[in-house]
Structures are given as C-alpha cells and as structure tokens.
OpenMM code with the backbone's topology and positions (N, CA, C; nanometers):
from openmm import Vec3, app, unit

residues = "UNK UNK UNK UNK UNK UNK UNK UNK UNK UNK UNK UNK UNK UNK UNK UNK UNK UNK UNK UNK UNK UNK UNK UNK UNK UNK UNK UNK UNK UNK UNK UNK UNK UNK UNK UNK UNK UNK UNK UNK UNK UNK UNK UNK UNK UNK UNK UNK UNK UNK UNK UNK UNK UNK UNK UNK UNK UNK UNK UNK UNK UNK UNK UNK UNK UNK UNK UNK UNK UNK UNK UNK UNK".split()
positions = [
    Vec3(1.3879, -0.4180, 0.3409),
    Vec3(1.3672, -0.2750, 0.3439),
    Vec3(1.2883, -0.2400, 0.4697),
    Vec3(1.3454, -0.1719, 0.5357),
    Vec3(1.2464, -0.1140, 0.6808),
    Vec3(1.1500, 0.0070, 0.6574),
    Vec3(1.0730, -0.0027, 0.6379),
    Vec3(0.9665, 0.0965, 0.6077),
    Vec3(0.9200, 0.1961, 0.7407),
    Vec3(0.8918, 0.3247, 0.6805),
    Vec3(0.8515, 0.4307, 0.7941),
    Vec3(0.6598, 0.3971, 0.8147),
    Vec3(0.6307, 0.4939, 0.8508),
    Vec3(0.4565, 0.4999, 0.9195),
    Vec3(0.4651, 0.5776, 0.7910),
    Vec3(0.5245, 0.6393, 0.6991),
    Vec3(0.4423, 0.6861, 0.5294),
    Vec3(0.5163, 0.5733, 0.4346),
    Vec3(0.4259, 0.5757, 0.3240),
    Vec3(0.4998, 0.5035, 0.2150),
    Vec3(0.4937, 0.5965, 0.1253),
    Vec3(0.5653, 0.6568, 0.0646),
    Vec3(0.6005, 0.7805, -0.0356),
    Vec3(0.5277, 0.7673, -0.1324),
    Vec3(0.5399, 0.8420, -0.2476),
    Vec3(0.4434, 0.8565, -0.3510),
    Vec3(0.5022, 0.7725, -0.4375),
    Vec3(0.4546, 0.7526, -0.4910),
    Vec3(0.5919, 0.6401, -0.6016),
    Vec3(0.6639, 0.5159, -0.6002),
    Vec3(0.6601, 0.5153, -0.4329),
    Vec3(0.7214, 0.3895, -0.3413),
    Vec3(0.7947, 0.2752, -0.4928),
    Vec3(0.7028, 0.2239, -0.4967),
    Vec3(0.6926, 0.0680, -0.6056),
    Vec3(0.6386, 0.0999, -0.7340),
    Vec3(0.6106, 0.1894, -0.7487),
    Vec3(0.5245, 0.2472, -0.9123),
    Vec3(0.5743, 0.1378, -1.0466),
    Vec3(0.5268, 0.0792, -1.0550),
    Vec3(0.5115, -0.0289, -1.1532),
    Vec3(0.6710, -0.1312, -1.1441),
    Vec3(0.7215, -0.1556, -1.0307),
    Vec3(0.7897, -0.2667, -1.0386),
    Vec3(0.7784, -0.4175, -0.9877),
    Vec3(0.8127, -0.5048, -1.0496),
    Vec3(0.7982, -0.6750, -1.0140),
    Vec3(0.7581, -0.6970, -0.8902),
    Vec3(0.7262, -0.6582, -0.7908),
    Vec3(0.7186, -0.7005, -0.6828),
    Vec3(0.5959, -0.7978, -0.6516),
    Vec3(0.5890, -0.8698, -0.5608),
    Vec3(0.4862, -1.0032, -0.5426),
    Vec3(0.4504, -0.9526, -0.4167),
    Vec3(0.5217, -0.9394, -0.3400),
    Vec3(0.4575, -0.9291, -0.1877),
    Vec3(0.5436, -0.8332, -0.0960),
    Vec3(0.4302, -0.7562, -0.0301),
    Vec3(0.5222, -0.6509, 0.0687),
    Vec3(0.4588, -0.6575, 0.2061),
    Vec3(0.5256, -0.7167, 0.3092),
    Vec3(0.5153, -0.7112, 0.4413),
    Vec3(0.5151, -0.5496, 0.4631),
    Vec3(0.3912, -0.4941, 0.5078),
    Vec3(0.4245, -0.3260, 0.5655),
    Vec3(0.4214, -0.3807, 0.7232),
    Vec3(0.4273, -0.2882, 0.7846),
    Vec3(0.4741, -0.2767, 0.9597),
    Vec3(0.2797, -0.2792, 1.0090),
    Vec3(0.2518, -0.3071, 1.1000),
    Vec3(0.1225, -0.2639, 1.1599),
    Vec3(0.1462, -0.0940, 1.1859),
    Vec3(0.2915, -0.0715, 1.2124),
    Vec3(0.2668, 0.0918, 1.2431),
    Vec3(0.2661, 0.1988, 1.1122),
    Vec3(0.2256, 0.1158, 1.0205),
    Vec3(0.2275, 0.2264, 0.8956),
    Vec3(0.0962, 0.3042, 0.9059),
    Vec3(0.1001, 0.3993, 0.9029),
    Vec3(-0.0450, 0.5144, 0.9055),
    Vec3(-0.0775, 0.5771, 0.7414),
    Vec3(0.0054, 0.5831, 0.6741),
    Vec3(-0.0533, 0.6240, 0.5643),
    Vec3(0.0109, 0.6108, 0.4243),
    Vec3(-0.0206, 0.5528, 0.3112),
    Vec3(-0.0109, 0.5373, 0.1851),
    Vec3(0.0431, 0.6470, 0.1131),
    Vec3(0.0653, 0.6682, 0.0162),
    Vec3(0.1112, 0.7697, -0.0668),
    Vec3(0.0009, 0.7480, -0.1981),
    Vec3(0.0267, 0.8299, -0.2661),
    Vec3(-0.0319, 0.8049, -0.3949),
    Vec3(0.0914, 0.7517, -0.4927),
    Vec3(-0.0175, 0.6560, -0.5738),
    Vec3(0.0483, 0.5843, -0.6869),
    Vec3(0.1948, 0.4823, -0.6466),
    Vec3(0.1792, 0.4536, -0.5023),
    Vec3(0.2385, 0.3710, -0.4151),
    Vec3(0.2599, 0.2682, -0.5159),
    Vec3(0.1806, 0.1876, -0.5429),
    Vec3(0.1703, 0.0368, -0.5844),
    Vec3(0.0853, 0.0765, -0.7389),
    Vec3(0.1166, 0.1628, -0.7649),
    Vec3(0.0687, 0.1762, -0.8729),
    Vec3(0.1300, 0.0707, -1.0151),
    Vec3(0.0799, -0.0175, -1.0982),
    Vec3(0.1161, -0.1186, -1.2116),
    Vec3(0.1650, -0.2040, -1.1550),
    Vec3(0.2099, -0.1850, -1.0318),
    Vec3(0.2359, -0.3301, -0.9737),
    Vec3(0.1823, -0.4815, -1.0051),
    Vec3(0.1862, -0.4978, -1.1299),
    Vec3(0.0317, -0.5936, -1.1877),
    Vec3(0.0954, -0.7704, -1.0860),
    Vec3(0.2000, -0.7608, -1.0385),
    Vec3(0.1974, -0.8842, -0.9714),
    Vec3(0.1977, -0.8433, -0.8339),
    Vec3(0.1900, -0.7564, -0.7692),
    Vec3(0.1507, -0.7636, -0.6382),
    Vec3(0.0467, -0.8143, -0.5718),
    Vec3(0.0549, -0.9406, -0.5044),
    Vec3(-0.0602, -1.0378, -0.4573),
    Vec3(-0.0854, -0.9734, -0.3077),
    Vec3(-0.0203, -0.9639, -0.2551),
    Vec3(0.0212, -0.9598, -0.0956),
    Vec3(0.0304, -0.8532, -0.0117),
    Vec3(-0.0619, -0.7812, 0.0352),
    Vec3(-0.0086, -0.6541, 0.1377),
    Vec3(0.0131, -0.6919, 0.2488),
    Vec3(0.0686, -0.6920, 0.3173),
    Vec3(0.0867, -0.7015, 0.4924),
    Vec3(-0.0109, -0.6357, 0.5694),
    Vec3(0.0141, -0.6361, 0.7354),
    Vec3(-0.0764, -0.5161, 0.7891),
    Vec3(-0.1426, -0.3989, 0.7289),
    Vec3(-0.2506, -0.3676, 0.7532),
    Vec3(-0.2986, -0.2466, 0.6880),
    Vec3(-0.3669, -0.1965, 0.7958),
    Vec3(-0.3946, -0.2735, 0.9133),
    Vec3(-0.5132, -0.2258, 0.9786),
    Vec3(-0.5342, -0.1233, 1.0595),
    Vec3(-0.3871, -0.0276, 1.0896),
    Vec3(-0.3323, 0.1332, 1.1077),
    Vec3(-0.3635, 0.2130, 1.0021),
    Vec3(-0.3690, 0.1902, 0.8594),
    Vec3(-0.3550, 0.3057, 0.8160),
    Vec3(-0.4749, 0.4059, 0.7925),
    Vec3(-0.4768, 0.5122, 0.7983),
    Vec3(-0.5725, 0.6002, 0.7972),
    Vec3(-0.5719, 0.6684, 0.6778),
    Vec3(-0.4984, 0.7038, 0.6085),
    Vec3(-0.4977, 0.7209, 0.4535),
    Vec3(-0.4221, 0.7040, 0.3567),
    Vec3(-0.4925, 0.6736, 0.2483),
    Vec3(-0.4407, 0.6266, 0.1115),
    Vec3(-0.4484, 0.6629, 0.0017),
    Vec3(-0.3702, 0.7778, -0.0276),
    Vec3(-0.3318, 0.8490, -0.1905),
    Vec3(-0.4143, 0.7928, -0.2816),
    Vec3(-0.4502, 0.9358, -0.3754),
    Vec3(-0.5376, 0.8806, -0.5096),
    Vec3(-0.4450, 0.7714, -0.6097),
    Vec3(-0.5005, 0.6869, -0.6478),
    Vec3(-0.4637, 0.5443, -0.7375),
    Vec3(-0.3367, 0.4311, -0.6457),
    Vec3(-0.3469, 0.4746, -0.5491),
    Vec3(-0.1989, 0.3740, -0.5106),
    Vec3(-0.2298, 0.2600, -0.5190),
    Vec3(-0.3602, 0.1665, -0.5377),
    Vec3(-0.3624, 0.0385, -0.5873),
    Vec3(-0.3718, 0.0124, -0.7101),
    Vec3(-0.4147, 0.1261, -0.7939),
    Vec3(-0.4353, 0.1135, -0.9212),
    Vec3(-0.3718, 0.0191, -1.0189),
    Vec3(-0.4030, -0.0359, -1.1150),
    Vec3(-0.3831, -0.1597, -1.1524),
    Vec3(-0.2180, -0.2714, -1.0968),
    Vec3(-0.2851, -0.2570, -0.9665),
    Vec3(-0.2040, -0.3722, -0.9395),
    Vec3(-0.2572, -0.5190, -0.8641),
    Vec3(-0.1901, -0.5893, -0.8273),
    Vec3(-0.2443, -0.7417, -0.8401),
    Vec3(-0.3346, -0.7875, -0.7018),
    Vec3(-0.3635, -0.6441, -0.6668),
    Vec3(-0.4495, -0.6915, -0.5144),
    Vec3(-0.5528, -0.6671, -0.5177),
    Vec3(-0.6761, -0.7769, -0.5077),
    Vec3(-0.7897, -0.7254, -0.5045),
    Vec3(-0.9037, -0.7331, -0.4169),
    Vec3(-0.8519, -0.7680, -0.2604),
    Vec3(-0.8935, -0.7374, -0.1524),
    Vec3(-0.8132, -0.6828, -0.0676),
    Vec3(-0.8311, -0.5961, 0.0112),
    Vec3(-0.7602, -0.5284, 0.1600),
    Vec3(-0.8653, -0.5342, 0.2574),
    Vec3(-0.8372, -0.5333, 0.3853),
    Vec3(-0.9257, -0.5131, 0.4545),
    Vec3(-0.8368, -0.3798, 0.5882),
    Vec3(-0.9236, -0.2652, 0.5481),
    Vec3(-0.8687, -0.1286, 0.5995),
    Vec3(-0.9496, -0.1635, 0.7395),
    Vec3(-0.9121, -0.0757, 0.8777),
    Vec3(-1.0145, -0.0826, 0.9697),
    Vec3(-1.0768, 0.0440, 0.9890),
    Vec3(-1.1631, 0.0718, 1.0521),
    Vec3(-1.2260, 0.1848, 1.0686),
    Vec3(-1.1773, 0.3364, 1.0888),
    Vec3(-1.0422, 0.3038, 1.0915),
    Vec3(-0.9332, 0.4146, 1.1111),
    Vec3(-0.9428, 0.5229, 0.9423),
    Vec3(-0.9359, 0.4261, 0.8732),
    Vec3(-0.9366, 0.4899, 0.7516),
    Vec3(-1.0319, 0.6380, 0.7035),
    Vec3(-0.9750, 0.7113, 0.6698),
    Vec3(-1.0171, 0.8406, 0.6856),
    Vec3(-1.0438, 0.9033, 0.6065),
    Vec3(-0.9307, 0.8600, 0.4119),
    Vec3(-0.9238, 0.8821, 0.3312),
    Vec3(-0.8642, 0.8413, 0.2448),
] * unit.nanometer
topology = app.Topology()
chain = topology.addChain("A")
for resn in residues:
    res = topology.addResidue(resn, chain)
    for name in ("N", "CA", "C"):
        topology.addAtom(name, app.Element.getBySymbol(name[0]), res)
C-alpha cells in the first residue's frame, strides 16, 4: 500500500495488522488510525509527523514511538 503525508481517520481501525512501514514523508496521523489494532508491534518512520488525531494509538500493540520535536499535536 503506498501511503500519502495523511493517514485518514480510520486508516486500520481495529484490523490484524502486525507492522506498518509509514514513509519518513508522512506529516500527520488521523484519528483512531490504529485504533484496536491490539497486534500492531511496529510503526515505521515517524520522525516527520507533526500531528496525531485523538486515540489513533489507542489500544493497540505499540508501546513506544519516538515523535521528534516537530510534533505539534
């Protein structure tokens, strides 16, 4: 799947997924993105994005990111 610089609202909302390579040029999350995703181990690049929708990690299987100072919201 080739992903844009947004990831929509809903993107993955509670399906199987384990791991998602995003682009370094992604800038911003959606809400409830990765939402129940309870096996998602794996995010890719993050270190572009500047914001990230209310709950889009919410109970899913990641429990470190490391955002860079870009992050805004």
């Amino acid at each position: 799947m080739k992903l844009s610089k947004y990831l929509e609202d809903y993107t993955f909302y509670g399906s199987g997924i384990k791991t998602v390579s995003l682009s370094g040029k992604l800038t911003s999350i959606g809400q409830w993105v990765f939402k129940n995703c309870e096996n998602l181990t794996t995010v890719g690049d993050v270190s572009n994005v500047e914001s990230v929708g209310s709950s889009a990690f919410y109970r899913s299987g990641i429990t470190h990111l490391n955002f860079s100072n870009k992050l805004t919201s």
